[in-house]
C-alpha positions, 0 to 999 in steps of 0.5 A, spaced: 482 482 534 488 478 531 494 481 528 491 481 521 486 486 524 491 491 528 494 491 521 488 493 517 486 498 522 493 500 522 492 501 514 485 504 515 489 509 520 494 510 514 500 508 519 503 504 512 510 503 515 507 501 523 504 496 519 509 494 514 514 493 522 508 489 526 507 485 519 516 483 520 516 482 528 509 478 527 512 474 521 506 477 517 507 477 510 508 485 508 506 485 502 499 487 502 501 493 507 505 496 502 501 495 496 496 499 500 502 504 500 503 505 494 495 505 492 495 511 497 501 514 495 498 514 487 492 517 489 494 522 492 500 524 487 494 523 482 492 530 484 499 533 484 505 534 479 506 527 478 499 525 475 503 522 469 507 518 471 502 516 477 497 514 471 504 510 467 504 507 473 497 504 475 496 502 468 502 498 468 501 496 475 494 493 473 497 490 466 502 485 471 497 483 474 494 480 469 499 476 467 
């Protein structure tokens, strides 16, 4: 198992800001880490208060990746 599966199992685990740490010493780029943060963090908010603007969001999110 390399550094790209630590990280990903890390991301399995939920342990979003210990990978984002072992992305920056190994070099990694960090960016898939905290994209799955903030998929995780939408999902979980989509159940509470904040489903609104988590919906806003997603939409938004996924607009700009189309451009």
């Amino acid at each position: 198992m390399g550094p790209d599966g630590i990280v990903r199992r890390l991301l399995r685990r939920r342990s979003f800001l210990m990978a984002v740490r072992v992305c920056d010493y190994l070099g990694l780029a960090t960016h898939n880490a905290v994209l799955e943060w903030a998929c995780q963090k939408v999902k979980v908010d989509l159940v509470g208060e904040g489903g609104i603007i988590c919906v806003l969001l997603m939409t938004n999110y996924y607009i700009f990746l189309m451009l």
